[in-house]
N, C-alpha and C positions, 0 to 999 in steps of 0.2 A: 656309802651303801646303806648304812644304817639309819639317814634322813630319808633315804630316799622309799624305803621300806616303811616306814612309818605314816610318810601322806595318804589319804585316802584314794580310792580310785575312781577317776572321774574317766567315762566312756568319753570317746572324742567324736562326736555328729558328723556324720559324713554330708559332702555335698548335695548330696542327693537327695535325704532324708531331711534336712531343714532349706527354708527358703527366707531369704533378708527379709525384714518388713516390707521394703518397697517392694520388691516383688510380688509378694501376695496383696499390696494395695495396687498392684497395675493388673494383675490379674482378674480382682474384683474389680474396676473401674473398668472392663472389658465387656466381662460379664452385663453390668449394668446396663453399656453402651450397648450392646449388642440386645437386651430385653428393650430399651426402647422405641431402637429401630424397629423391633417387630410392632411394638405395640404402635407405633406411629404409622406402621405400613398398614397395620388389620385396620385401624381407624380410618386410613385414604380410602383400603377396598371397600369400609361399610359405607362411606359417604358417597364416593365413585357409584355403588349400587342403589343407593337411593336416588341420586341424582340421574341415573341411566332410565331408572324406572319413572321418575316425573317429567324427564325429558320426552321418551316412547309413549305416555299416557298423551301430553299436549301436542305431539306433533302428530301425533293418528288422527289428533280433532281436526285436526287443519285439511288432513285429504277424506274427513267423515263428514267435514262441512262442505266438500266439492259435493261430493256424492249426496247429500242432502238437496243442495243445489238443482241437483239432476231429479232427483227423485219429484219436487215442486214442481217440476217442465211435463211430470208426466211419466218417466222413466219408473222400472220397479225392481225393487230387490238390486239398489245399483251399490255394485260392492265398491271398499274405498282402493280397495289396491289389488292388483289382478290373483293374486292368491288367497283372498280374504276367505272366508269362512262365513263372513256376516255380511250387514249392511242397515243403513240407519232406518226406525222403523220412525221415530219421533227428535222432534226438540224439546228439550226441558229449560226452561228459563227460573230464574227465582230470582228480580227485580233486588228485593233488599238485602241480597247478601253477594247481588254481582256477579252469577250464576247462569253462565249457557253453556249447553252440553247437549252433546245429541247421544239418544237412547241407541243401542245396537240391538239387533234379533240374538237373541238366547242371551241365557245368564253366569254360562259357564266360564272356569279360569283362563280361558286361551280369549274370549270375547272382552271382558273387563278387564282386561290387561290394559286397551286401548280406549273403553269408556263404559259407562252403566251400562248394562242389559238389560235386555226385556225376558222375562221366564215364559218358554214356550208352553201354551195350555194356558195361559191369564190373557184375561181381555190387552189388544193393544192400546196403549196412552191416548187416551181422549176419547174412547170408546165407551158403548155402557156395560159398566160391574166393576171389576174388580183387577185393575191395571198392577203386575208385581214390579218392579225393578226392582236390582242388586246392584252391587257395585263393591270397588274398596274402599275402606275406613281414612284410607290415607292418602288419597286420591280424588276419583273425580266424585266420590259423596262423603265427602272431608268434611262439608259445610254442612250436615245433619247434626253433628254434636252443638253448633249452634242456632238450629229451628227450635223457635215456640211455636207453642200452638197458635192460632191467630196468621201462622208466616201463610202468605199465597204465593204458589205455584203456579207458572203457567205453561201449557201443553201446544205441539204445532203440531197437525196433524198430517200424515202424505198428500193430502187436500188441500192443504196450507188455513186452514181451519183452527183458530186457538183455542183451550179450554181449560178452564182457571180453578186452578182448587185455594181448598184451605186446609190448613194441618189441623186436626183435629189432637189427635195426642201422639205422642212417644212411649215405647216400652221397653225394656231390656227382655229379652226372651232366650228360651234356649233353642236350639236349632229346629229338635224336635216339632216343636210348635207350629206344623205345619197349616193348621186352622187360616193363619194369616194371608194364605192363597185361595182362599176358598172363593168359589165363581159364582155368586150370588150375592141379591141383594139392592143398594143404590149402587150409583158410581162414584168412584171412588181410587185412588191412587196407592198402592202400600210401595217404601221403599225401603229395604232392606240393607247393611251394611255388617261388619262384623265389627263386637265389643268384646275389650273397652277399647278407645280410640288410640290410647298411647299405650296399649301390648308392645311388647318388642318383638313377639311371634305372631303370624296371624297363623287363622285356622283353628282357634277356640270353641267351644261351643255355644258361646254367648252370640245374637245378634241383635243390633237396635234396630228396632222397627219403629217406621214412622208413617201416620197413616194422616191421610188427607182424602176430605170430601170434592167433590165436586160442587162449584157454586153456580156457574151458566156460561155461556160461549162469547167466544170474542172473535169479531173477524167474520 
């Protein structure tokens, strides 16, 4: 009795309260497994979404290029798919950078979902003043961040009528800056896009503006 009185007293862990090493490294190893999966899946859905959206931008050009088709024969305001909103008002071509696309009527987010826009109230593409188009950065005026001045554009009109610009210069502006629609003047093409080109959000206040002269007709 009198050894046993003497040891000190050591509380005994219940099962409950401590967990073996392995346990707590299979625990954590769970956890881990389990944050990758997500992080693997948010990364399918971001890519999934990007690809859905360059997928819906190319394949609208293909029923924008029937409707163009039509529109050349004579037809007007021929929309690409029986619920559309819009319909192609021009071609935009840009030789050195591998560049056709057909312009849509208005400039809004439900029309350049499917290709650039033409802003209603600006002369139409190939017309005389001051032609606006918009579009997205990452999309179908993707290829603005690589125009110099010097690059020529060329325009198809509903007439089937070409008309050839040149870029004159680029700017970063803020949205405000509305000056850059103004309906006066020579002729002349502004196209609009939103900056910088690698945002991970769009909808900033920054937009690249890129302006081109008009040089003389083709066709």
């Amino acid at each position: 009795m009198g050894v046993e009185s003497a040891m000190p007293w050591v509380p005994v862990p219940s099962s409950e309260s401590v967990q073996p090493p392995k346990a707590k490294s299979g625990i954590l190893r769970k956890l881990v497994l389990a944050l990758l999966v997500l992080l693997f899946l948010a990364g399918l859905w971001q890519i999934g979404k990007g690809l859905y959206i360059h997928a819906k931008a190319h394949l609208a050009q293909v029923f924008v290029r029937d409707a163009w088709a039509r529109t050349l024969a004579g037809e007007r305001q021929v929309k690409p798919w029986q619920w559309a909103d819009t319909w192609p008002v021009a071609r935009l071509s840009v030789p050195g950078h591998n560049v056709d696309l057909y312009v849509l009527a208005g400039a809004n987010g439900r029309t350049i979902a499917f290709g650039p826009g033409h802003l209603f109230g600006t002369a139409l593409p190939g017309e005389k003043v001051n032609s606006v188009i918009g579009g997205h950065r990452d999309t179908h005026l993707a290829f603005l961040r690589d125009v110099k001045s010097g690059t020529e554009l060329e325009v198809q009109r509903p007439d089937g009528v070409w008309r050839r610009y040149r870029v004159k210069a680029a700017e970063v502006l803020d949205q405000a800056e509305t000056w850059v629609t103004k309906q006066d003047g020579w002729t002349r093409m502004t196209l609009i896009t939103c900056y910088p080109f690698d945002a991970l959000q769009a909808g900033g206040p920054l937009r690249y503006v890129v302006f081109a002269d008009a040089i003389d007709a083709k066709g």
